[in-house]
N, C-alpha and C positions, 0 to 999 in steps of 0.2 A: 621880168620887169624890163620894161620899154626907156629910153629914157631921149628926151630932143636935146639938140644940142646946145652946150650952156653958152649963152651968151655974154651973160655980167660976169665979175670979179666975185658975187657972189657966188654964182650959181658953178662956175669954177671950182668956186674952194666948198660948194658941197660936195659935189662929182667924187673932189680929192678925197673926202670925209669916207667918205660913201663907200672907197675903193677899198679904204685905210681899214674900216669898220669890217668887212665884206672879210677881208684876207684873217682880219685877228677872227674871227666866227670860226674861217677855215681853221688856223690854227688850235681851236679848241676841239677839233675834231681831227684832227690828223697832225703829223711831227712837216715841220720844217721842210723835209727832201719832197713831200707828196703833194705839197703848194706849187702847182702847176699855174703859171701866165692863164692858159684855154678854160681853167676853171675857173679861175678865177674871174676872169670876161664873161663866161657864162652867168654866173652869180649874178655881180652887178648887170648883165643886162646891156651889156658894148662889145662891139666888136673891140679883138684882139687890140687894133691899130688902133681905137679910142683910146683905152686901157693908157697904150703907153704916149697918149699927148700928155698926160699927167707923170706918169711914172717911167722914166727910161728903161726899164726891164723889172722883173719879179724882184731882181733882189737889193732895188731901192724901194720899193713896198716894203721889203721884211726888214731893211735897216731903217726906215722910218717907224715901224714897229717897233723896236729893236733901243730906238732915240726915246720913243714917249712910253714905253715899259718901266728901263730906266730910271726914269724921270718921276714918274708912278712909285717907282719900289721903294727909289729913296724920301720920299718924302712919307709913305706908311713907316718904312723902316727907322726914321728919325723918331719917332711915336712907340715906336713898339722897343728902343734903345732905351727912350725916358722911363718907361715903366717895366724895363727885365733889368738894369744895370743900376745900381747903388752907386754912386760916385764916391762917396765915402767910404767904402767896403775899401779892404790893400788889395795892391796892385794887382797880384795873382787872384783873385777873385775876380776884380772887375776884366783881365784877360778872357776867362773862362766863360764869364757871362756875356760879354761882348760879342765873341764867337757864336756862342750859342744861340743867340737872337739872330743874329745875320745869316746863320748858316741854315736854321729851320723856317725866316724868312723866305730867302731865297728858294732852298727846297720847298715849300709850299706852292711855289713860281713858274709850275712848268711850263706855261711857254718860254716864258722869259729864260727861264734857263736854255730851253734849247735853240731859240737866237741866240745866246750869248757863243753856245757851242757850234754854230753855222758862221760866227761875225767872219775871224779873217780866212775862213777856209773857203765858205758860199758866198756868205752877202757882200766880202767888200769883193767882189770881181763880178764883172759882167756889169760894171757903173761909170760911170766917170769919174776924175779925179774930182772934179766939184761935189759932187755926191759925198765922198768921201771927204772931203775936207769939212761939210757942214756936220755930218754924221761926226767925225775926231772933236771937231771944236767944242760942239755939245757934251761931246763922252770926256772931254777934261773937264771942263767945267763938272759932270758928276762926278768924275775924281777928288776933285776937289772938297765937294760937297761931303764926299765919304770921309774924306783925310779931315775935315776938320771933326765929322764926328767921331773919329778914334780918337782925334785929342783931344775930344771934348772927356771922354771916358777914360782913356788910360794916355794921358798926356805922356807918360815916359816914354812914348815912340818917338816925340820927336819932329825931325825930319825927314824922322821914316818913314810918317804917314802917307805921303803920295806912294811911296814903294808900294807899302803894304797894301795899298788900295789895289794898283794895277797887276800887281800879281796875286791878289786876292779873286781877280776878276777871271784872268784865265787860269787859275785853278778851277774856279764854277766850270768854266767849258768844257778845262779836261775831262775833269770829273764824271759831268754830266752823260757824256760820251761813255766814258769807264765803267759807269754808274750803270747800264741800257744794254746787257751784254748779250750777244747772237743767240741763235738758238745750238747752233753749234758749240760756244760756250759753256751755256747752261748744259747740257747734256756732256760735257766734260767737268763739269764741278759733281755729277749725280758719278758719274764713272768712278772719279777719284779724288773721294773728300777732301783730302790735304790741300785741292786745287782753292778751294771754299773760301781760304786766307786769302784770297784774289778776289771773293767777289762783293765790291764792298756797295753799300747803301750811302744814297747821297749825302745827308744830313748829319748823320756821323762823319763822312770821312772829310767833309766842307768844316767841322768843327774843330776836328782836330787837323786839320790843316790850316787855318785860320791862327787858329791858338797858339802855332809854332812857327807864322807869320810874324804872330806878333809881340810873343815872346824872343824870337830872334833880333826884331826890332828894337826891344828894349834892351836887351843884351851890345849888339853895337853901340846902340846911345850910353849904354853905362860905363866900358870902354873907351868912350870919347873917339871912336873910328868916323872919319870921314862917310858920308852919305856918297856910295857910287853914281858918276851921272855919264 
């Protein structure tokens, strides 16, 4: 694919479109590390130097990805909360359930999950600080969006909800990472089974780590402890 050069505001913000579209295709076909700038320019059909009149390096592509994933999940996941979680069920039920939906959510998610597991280690470096500041200001705002839905469903978090959100989130990363283990690894869980307690599956262990997010949360709030900031 050929492409002349855009001259309007529209034809701009296709190019952007185009770039944006291009790089997620990649990513359904390969992880995050193997999304190379050269293929990428290939794809779309621009030299390398086009590429970045729009995007200052690869890994404002993948955090713009990364922004409208995001953006995407929560607004399925506000839908798929309303019909897994009973709001009238006790507390410990609606914990479990809550968890549950988000954690088989997300796991369902794999790009997504693994930008979440590239954000501060790949995509926020090799950007500018502007980059990064539009990319953070977005990601509170879905914080936020998250935290109100935990009190939407197990309101005794509190003002733990923003907590619970952001380390709800890099636990997905770790996880995700945790979750994806070497080949080296796996040929030492077959060596010696004991090792096997180490090799955990996303979905489950996003659930019960969730669950004791947010059980914890509720525990402080009942307590009456100050929310650390």
């Amino acid at each position: 694919m050929t492409f002349q050069r855009a001259r309007s505001a529209e034809q701009r913000e296709q190019r952007r479109r185009t770039i944006l579209d291009t790089a997620l295709a990649m990513l359904d076909e390969m992880p995050v590390a193997d999304v190379s700038l050269n293929e990428l320019s290939r794809r779309v059909g621009l030299a390398k130097s086009n590429v970045l009149r729009y995007f200052e390096s690869r890994e404002a592509v993948l955090l713009e990805l990364l922004d409208r994933a995001l953006r995407d999940w929560l607004a399925e996941v506000a839908e798929e909360l309303a019909e897994g979680v009973d709001p009238d069920r006790p507390a410990g039920e609606r914990t479990e359930r809550f968890a549950a939906v988000v954690a088989h959510s997300l796991a369902r998610r794999t790009v997504l999950c693994d930008l979440i597991g590239a954000q501060a280690g790949v995509l926020e470096h090799n950007v500018s600080a502007d980059v990064v500041v539009r990319f953070k200001r977005s990601a509170l705002a879905g914080l936020d969006t998250m935290a109100e839905l935990i009190r939407r469903y197990v309101p005794e978090v509190g003002d733990e909800a923003a907590s619970v959100c952001l380390l709800a989130m890099i636990l997905t990363g770790g996880l995700w990472t945790h979750c994806r283990p070497s080949p080296s690894a796996l040929a030492a869980y077959e060596v010696d089974p004991a090792l096997k307690a180490l090799h955990l599956d996303l979905a489950p262990a996003l659930e019960n780590g969730l669950a004791l997010l947010i059980a914890g949360a509720m525990n402080r709030m009942s307590q009456g402890k100050p929310v650390p900031r």
